[in-house]
PyMOL Python script that loads the backbone (N, CA, C, O; Angstrom):
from pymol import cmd

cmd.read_pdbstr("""\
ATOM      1  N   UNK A   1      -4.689 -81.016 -78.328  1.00  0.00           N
ATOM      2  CA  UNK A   1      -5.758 -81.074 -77.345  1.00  0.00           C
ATOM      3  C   UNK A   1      -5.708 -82.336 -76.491  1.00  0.00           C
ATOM      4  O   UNK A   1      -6.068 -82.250 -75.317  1.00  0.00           O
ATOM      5  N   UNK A   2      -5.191 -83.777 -77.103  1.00  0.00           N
ATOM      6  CA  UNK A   2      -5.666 -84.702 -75.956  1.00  0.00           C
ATOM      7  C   UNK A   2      -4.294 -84.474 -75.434  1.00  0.00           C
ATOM      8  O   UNK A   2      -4.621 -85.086 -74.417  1.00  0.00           O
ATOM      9  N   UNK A   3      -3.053 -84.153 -75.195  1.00  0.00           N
ATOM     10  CA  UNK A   3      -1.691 -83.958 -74.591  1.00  0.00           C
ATOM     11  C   UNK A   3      -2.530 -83.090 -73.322  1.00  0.00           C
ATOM     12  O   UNK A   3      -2.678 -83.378 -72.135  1.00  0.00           O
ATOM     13  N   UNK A   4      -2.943 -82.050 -74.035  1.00  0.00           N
ATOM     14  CA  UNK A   4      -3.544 -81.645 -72.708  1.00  0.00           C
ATOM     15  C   UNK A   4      -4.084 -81.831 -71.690  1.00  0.00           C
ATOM     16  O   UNK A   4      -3.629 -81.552 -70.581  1.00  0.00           O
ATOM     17  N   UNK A   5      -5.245 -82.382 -71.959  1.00  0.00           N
ATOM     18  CA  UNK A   5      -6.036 -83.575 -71.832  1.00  0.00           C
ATOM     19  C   UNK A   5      -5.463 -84.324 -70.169  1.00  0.00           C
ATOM     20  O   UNK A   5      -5.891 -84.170 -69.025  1.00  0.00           O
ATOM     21  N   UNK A   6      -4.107 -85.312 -70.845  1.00  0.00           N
ATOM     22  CA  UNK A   6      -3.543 -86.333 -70.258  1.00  0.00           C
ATOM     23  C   UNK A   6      -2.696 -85.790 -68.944  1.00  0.00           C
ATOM     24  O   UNK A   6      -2.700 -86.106 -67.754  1.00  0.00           O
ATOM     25  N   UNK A   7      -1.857 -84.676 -69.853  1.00  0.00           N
ATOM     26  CA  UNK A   7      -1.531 -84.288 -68.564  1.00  0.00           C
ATOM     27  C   UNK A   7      -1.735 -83.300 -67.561  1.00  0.00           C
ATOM     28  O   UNK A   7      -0.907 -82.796 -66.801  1.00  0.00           O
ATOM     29  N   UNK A   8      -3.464 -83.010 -67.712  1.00  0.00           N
ATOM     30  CA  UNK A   8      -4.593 -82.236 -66.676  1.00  0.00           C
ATOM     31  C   UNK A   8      -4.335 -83.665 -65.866  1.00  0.00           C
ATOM     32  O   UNK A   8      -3.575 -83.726 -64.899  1.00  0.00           O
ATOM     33  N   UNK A   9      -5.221 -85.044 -66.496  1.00  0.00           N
ATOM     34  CA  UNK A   9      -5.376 -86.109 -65.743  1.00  0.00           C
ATOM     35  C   UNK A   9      -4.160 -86.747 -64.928  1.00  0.00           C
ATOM     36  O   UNK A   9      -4.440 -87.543 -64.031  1.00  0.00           O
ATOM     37  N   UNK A  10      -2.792 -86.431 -65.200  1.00  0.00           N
ATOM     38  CA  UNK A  10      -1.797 -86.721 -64.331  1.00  0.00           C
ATOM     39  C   UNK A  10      -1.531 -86.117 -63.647  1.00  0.00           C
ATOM     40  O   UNK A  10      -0.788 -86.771 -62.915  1.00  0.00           O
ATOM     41  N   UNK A  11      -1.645 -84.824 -63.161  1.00  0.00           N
ATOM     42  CA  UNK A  11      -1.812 -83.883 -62.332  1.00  0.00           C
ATOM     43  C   UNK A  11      -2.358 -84.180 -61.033  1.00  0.00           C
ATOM     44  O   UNK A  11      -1.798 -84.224 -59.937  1.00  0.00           O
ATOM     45  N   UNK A  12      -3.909 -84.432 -61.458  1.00  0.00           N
ATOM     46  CA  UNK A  12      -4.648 -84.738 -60.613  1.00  0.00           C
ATOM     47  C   UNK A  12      -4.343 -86.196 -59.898  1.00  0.00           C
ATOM     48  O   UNK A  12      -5.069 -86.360 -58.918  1.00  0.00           O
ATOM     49  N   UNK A  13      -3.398 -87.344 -60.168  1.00  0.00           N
ATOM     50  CA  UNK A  13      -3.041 -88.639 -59.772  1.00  0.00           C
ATOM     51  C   UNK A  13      -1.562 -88.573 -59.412  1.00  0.00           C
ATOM     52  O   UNK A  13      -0.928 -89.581 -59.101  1.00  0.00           O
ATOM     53  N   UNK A  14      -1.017 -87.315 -59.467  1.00  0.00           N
ATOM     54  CA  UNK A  14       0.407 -86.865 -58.572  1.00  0.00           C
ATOM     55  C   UNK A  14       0.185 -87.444 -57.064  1.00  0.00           C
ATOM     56  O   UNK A  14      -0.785 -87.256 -56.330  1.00  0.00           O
ATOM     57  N   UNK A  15       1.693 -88.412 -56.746  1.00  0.00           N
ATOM     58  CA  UNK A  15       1.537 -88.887 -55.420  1.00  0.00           C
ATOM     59  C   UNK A  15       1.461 -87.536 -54.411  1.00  0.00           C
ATOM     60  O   UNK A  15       1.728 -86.541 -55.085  1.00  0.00           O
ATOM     61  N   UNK A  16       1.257 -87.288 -53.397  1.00  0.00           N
ATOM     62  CA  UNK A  16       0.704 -86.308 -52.547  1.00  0.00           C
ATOM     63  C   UNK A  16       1.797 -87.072 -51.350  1.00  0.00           C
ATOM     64  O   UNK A  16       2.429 -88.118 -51.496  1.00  0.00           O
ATOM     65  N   UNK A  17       1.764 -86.217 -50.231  1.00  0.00           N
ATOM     66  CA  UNK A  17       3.041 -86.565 -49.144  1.00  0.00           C
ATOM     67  C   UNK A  17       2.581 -87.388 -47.989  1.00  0.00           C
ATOM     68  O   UNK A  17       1.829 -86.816 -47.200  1.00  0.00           O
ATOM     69  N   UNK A  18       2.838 -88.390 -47.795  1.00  0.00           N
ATOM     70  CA  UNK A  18       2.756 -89.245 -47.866  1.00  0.00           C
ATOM     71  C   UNK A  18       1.808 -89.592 -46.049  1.00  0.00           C
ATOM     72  O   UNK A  18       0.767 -90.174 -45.743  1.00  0.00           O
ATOM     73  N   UNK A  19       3.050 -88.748 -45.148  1.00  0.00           N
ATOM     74  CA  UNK A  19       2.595 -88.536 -43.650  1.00  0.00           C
ATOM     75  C   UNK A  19       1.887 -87.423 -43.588  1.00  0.00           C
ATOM     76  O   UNK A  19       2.154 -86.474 -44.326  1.00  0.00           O
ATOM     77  N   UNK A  20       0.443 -87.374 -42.302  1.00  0.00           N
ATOM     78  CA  UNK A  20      -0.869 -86.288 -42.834  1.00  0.00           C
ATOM     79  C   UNK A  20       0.328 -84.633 -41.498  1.00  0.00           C
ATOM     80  O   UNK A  20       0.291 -83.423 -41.277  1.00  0.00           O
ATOM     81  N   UNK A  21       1.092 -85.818 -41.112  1.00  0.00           N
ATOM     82  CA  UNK A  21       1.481 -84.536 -39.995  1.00  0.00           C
ATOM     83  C   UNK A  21       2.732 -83.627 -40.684  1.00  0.00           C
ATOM     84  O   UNK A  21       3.930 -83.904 -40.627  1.00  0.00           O
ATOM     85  N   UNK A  22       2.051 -82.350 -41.414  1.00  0.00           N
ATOM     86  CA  UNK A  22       2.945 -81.270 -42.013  1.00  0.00           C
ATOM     87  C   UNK A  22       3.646 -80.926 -41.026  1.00  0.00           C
ATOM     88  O   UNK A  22       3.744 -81.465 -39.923  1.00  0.00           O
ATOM     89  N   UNK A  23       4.338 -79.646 -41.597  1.00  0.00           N
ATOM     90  CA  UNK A  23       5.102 -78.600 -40.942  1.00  0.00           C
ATOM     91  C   UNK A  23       4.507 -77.605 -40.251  1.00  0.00           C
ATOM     92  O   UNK A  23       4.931 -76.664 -40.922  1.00  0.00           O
ATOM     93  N   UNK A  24       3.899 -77.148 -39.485  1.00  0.00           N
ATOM     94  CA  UNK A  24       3.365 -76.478 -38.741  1.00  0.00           C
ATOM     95  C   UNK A  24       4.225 -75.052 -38.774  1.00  0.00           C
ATOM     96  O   UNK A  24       5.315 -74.894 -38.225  1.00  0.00           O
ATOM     97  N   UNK A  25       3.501 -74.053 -39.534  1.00  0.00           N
ATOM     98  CA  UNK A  25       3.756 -72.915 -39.457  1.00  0.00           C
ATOM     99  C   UNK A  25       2.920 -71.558 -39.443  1.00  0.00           C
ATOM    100  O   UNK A  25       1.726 -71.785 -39.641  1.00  0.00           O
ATOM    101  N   UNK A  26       3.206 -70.271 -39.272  1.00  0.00           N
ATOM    102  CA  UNK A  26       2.461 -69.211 -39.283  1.00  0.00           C
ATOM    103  C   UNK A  26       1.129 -69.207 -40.704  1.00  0.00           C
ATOM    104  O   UNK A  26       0.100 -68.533 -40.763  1.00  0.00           O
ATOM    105  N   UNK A  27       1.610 -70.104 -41.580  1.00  0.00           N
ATOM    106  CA  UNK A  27       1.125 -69.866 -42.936  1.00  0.00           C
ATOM    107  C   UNK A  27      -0.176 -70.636 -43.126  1.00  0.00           C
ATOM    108  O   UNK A  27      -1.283 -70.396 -43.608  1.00  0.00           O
ATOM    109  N   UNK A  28       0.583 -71.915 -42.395  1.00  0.00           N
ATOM    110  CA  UNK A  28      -0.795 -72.738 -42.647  1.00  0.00           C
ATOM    111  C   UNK A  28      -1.773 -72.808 -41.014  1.00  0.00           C
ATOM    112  O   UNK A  28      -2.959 -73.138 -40.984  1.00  0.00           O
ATOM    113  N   UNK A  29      -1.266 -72.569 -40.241  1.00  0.00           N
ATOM    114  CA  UNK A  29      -1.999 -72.278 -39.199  1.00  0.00           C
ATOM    115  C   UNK A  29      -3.514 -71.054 -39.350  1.00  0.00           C
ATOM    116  O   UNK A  29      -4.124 -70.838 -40.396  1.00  0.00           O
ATOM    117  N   UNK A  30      -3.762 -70.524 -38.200  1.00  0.00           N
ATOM    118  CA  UNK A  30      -5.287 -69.836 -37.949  1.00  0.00           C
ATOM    119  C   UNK A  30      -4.696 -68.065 -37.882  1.00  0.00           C
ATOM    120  O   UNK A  30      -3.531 -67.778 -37.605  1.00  0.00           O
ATOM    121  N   UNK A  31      -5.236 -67.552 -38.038  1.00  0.00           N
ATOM    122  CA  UNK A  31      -4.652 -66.025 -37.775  1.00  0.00           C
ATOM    123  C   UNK A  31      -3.551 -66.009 -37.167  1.00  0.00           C
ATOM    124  O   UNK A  31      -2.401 -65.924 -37.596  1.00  0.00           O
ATOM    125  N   UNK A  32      -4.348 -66.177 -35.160  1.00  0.00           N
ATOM    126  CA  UNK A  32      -3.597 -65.667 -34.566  1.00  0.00           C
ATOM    127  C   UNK A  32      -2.299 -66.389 -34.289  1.00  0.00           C
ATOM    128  O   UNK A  32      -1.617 -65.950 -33.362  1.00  0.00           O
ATOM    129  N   UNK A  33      -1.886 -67.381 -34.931  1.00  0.00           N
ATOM    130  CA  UNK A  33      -0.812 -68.745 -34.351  1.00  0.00           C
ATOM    131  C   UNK A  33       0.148 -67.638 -34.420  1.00  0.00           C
ATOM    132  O   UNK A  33      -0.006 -66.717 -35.222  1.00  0.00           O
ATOM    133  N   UNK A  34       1.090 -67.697 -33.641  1.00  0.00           N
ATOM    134  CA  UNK A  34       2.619 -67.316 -33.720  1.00  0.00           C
ATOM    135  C   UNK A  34       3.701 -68.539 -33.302  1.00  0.00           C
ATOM    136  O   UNK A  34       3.805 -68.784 -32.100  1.00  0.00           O
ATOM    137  N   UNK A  35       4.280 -69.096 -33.990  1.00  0.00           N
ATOM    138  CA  UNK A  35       5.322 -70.033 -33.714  1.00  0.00           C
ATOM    139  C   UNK A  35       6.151 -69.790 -32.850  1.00  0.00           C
ATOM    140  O   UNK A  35       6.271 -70.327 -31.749  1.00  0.00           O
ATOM    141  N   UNK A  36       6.959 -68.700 -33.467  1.00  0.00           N
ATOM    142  CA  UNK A  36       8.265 -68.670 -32.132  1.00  0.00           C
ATOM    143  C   UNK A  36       9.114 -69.316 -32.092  1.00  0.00           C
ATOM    144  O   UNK A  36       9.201 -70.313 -32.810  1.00  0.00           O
ATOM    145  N   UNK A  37      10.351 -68.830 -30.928  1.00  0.00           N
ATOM    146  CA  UNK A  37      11.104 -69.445 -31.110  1.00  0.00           C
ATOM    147  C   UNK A  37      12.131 -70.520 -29.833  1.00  0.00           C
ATOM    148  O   UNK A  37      13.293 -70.637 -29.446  1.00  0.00           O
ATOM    149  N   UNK A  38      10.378 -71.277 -29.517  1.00  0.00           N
ATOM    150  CA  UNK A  38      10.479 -71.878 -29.086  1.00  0.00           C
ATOM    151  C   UNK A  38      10.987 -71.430 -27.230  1.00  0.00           C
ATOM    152  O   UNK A  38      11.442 -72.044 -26.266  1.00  0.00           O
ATOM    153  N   UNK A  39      10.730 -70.569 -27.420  1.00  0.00           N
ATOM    154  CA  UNK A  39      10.495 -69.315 -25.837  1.00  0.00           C
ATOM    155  C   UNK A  39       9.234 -69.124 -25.549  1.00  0.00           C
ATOM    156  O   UNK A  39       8.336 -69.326 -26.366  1.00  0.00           O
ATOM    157  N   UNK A  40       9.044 -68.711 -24.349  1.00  0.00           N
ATOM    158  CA  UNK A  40       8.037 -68.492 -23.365  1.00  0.00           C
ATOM    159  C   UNK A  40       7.911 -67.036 -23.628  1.00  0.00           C
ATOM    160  O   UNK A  40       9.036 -66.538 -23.656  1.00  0.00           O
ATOM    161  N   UNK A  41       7.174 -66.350 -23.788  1.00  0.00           N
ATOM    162  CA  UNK A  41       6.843 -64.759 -23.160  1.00  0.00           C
ATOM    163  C   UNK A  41       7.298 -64.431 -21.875  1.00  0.00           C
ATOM    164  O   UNK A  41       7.247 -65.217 -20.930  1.00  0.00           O
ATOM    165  N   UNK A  42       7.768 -63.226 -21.813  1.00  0.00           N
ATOM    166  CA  UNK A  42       8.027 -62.558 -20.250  1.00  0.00           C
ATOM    167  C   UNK A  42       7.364 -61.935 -20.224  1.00  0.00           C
ATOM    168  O   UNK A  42       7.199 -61.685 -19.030  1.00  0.00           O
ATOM    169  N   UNK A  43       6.501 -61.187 -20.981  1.00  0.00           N
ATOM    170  CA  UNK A  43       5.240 -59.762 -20.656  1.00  0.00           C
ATOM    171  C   UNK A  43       4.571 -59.518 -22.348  1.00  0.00           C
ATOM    172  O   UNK A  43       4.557 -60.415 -23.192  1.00  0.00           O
ATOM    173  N   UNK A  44       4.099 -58.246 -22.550  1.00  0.00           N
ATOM    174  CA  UNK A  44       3.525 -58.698 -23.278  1.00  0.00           C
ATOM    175  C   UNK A  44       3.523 -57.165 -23.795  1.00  0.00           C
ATOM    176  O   UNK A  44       3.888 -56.351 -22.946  1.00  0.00           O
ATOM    177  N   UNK A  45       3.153 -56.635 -25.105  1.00  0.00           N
ATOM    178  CA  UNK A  45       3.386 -55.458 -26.036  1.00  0.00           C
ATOM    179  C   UNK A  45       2.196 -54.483 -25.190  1.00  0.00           C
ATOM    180  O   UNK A  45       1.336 -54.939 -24.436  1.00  0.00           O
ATOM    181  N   UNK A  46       2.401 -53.033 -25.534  1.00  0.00           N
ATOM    182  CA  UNK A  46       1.370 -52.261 -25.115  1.00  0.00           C
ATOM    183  C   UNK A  46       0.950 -51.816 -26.162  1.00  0.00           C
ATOM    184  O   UNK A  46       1.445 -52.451 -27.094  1.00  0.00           O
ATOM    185  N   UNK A  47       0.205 -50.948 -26.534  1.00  0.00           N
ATOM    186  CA  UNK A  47      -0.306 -50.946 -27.408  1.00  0.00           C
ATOM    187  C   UNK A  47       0.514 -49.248 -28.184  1.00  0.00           C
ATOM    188  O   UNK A  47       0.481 -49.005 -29.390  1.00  0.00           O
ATOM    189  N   UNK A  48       0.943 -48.637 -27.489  1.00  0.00           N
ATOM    190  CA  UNK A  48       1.935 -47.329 -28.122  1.00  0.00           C
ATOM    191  C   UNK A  48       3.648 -48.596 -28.440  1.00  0.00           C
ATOM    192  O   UNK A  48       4.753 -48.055 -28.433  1.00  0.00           O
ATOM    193  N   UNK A  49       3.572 -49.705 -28.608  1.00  0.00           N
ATOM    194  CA  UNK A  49       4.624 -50.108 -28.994  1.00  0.00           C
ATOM    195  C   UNK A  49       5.573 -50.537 -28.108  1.00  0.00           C
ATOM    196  O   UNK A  49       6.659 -50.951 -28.515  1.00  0.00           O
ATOM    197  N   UNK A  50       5.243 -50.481 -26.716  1.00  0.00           N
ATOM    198  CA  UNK A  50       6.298 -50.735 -25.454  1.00  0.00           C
ATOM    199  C   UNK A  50       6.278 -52.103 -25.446  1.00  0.00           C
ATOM    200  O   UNK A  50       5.637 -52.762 -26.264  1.00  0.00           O
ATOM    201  N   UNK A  51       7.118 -52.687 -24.341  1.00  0.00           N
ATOM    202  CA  UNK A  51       7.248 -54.343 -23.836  1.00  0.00           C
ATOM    203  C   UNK A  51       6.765 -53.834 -22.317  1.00  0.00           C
ATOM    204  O   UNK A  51       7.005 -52.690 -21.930  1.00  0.00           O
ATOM    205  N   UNK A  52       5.908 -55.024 -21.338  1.00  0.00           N
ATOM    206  CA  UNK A  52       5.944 -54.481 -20.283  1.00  0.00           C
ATOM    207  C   UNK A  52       6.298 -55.622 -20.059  1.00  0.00           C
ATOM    208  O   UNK A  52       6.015 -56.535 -20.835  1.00  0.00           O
ATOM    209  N   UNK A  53       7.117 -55.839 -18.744  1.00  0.00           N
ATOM    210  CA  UNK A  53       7.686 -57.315 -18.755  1.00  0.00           C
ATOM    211  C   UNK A  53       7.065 -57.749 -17.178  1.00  0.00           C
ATOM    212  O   UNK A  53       7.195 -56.847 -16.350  1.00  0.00           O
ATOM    213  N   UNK A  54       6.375 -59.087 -16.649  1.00  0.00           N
ATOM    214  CA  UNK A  54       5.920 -59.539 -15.865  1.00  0.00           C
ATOM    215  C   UNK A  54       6.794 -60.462 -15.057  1.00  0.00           C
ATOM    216  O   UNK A  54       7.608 -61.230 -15.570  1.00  0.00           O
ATOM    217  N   UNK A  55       6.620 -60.366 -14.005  1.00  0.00           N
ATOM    218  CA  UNK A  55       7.562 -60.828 -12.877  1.00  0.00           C
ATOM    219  C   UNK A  55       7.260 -62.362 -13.259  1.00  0.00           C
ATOM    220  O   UNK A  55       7.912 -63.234 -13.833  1.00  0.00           O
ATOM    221  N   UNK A  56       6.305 -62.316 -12.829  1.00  0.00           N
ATOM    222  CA  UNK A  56       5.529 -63.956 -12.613  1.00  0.00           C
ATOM    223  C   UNK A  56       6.223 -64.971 -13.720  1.00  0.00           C
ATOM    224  O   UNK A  56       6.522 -66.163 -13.644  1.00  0.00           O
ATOM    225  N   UNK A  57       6.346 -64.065 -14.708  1.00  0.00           N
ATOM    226  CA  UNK A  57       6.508 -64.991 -15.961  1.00  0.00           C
ATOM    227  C   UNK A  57       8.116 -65.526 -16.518  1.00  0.00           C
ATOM    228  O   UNK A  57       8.440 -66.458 -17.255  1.00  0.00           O
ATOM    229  N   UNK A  58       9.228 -64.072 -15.520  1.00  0.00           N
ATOM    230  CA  UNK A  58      10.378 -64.561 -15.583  1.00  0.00           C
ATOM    231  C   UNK A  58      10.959 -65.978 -15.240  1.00  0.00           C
ATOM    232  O   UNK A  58      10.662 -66.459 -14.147  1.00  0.00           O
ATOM    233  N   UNK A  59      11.734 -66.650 -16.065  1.00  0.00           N
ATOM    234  CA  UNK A  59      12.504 -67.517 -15.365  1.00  0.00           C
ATOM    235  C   UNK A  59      13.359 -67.724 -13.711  1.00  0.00           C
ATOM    236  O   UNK A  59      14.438 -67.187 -13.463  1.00  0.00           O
ATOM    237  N   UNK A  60      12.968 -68.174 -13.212  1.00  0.00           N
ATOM    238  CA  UNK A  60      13.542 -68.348 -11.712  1.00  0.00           C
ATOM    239  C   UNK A  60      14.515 -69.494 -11.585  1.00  0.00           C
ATOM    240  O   UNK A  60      13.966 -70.585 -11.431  1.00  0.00           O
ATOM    241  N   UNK A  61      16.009 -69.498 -11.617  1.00  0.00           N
ATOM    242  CA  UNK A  61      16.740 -70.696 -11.581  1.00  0.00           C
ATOM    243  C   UNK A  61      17.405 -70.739  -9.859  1.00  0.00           C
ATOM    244  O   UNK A  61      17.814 -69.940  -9.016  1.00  0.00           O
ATOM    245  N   UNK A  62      17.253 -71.798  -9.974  1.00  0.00           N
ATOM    246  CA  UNK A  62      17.713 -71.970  -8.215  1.00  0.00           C
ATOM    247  C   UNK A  62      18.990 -72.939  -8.816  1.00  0.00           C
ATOM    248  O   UNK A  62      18.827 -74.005  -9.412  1.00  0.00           O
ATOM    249  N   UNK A  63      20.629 -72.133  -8.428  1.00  0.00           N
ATOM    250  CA  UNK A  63      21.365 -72.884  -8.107  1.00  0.00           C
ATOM    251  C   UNK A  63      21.624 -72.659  -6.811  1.00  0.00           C
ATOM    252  O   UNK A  63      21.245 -71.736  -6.091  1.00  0.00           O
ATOM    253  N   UNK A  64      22.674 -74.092  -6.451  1.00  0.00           N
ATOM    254  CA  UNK A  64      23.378 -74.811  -5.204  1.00  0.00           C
ATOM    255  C   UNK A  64      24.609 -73.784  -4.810  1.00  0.00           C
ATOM    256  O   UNK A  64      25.226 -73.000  -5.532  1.00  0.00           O
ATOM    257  N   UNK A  65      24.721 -74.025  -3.633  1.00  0.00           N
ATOM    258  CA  UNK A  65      25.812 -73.445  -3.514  1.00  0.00           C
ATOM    259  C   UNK A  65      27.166 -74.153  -3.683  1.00  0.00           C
ATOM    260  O   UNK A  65      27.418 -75.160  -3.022  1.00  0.00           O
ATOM    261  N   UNK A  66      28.123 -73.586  -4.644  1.00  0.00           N
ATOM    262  CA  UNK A  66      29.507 -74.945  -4.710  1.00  0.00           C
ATOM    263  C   UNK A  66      30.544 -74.406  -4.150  1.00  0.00           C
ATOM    264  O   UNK A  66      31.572 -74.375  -4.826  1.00  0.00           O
ATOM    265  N   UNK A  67      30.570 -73.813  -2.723  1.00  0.00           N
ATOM    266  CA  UNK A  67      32.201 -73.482  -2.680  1.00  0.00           C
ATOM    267  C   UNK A  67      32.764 -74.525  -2.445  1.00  0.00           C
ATOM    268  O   UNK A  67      33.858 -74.541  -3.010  1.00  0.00           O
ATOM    269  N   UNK A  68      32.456 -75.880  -1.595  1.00  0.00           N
ATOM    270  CA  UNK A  68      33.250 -77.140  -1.624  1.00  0.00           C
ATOM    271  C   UNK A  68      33.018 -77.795  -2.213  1.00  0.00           C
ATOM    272  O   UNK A  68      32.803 -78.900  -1.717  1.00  0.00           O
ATOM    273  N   UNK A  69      32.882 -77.648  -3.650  1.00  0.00           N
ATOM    274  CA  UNK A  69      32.658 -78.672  -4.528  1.00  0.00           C
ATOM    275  C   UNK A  69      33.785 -78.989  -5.135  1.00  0.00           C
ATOM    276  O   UNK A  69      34.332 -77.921  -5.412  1.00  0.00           O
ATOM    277  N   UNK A  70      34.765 -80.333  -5.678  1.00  0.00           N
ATOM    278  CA  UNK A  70      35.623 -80.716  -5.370  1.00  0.00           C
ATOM    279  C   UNK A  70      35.472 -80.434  -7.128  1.00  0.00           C
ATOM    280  O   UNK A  70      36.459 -79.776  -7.456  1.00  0.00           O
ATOM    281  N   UNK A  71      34.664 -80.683  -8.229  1.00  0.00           N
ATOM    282  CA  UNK A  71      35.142 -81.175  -9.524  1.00  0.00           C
ATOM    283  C   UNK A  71      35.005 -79.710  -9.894  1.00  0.00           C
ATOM    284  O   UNK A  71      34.280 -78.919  -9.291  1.00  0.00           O
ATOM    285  N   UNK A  72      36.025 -79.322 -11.294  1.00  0.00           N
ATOM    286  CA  UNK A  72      35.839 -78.256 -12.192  1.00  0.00           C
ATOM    287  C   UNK A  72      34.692 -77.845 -12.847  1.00  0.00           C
ATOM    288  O   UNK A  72      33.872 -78.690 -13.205  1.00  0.00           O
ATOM    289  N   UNK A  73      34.461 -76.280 -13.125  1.00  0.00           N
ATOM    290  CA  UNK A  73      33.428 -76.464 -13.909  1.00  0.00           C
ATOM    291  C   UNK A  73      32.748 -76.782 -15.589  1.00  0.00           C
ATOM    292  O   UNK A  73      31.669 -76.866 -16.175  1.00  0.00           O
ATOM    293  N   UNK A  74      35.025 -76.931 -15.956  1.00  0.00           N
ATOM    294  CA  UNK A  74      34.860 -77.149 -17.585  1.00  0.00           C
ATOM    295  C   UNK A  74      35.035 -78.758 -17.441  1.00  0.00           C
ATOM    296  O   UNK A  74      35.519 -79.575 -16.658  1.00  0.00           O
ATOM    297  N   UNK A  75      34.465 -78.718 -18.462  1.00  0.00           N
ATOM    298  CA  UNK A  75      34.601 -79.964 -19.470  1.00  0.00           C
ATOM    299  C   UNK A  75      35.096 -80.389 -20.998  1.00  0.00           C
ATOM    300  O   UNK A  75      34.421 -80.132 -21.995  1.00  0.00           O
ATOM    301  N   UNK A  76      36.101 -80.932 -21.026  1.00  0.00           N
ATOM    302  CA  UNK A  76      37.006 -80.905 -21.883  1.00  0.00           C
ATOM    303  C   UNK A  76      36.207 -81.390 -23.362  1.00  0.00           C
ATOM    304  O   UNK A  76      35.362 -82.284 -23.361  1.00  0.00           O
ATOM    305  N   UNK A  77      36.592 -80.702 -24.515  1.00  0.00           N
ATOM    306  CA  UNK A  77      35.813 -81.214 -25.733  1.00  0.00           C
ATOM    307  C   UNK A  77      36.808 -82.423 -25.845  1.00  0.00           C
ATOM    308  O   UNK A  77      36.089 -83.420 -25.920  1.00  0.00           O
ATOM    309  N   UNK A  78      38.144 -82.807 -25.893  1.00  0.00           N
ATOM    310  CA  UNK A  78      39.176 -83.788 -26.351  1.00  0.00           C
ATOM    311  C   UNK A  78      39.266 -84.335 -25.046  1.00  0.00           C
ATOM    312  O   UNK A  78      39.871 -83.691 -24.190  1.00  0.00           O
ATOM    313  N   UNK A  79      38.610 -85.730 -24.691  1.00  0.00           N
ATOM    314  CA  UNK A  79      38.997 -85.888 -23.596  1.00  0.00           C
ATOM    315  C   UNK A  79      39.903 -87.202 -23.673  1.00  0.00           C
ATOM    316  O   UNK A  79      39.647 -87.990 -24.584  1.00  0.00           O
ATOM    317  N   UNK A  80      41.021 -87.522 -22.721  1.00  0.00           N
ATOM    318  CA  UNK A  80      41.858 -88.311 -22.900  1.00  0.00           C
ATOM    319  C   UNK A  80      41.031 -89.833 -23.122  1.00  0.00           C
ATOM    320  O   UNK A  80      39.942 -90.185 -22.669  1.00  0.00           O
ATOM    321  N   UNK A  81      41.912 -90.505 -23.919  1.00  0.00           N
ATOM    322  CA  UNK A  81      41.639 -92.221 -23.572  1.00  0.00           C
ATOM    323  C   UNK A  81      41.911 -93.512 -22.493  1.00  0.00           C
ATOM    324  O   UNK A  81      42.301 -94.678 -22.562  1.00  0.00           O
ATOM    325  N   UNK A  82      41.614 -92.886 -21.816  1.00  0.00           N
ATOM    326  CA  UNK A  82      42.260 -94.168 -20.928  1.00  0.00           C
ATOM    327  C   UNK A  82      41.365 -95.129 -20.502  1.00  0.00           C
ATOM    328  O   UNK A  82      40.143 -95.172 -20.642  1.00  0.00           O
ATOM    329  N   UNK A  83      42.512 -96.275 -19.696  1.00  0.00           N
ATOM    330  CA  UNK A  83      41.756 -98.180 -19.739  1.00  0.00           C
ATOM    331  C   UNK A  83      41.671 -98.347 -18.908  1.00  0.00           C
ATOM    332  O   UNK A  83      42.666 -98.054 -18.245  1.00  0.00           O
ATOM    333  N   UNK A  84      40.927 -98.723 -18.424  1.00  0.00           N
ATOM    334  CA  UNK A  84      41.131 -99.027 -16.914  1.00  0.00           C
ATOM    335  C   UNK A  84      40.882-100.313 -16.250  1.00  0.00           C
ATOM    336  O   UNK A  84      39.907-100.963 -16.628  1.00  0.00           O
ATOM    337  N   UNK A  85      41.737-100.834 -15.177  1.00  0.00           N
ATOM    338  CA  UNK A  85      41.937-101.795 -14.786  1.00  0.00           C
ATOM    339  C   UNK A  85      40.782-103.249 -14.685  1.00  0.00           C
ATOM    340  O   UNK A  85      40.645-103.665 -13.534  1.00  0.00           O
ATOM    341  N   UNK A  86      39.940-104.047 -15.835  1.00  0.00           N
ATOM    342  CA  UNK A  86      38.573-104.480 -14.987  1.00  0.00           C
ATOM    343  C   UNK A  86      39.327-105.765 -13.997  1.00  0.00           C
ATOM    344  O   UNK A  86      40.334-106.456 -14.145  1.00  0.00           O
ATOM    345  N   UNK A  87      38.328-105.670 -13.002  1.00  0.00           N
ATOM    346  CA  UNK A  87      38.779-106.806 -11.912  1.00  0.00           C
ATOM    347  C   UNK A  87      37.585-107.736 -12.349  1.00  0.00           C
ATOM    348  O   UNK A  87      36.437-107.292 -12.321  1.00  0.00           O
ATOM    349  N   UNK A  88      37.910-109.314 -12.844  1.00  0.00           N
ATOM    350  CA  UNK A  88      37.033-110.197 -13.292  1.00  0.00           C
ATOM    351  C   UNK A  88      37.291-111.360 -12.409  1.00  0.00           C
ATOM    352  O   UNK A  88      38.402-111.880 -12.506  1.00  0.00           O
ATOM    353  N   UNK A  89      36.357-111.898 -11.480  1.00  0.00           N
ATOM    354  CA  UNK A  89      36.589-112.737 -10.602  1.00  0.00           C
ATOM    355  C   UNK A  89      35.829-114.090 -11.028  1.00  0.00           C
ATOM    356  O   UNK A  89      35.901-115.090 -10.314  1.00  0.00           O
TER     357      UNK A  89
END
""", "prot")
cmd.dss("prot")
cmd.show_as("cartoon", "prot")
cmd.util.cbc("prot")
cmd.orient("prot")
């Protein structure tokens, strides 16, 4: 009985974590939270199970135009080493 006892009372004096800012998830959040994955919505469910998807909400990317653009568009993962000349006056 007092084993028991002692370690009810150590239980209760277990260090606890340490920073108050958890992990933020579906579980410990409010009903409606949905996490995600880290995306925006484009439209939104109907209620027979469809997606209806909203203009407004698509992504709009504006590129440039490059036909005279002089540099490539890859970029090398191994790129060479080279030194180059410093001019120290």
């Amino acid at each position: 009985m007092p084993l028991g006892l002692i370690v009810g009372i150590a239980r209760t004096f277990r260090r606890k974590r340490t920073s108050s800012l958890d992990i933020l998830s579906s579980k410990r959040a409010s009903k409606g939270y949905y996490k995600g994955k880290n995306c925006k919505p484009t439209g939104f469910h109907t209620r027979k199970g469809g997606y209806v998807l909203v203009e407004e909400k698509l992504p709009k990317y504006v590129v440039p135009d490059l036909t005279d653009f002089k540099l490539k568009p890859y970029v090398s993962q191994c790129p060479i080493n080279t030194t180059e000349a410093s001019d120290t006056k």
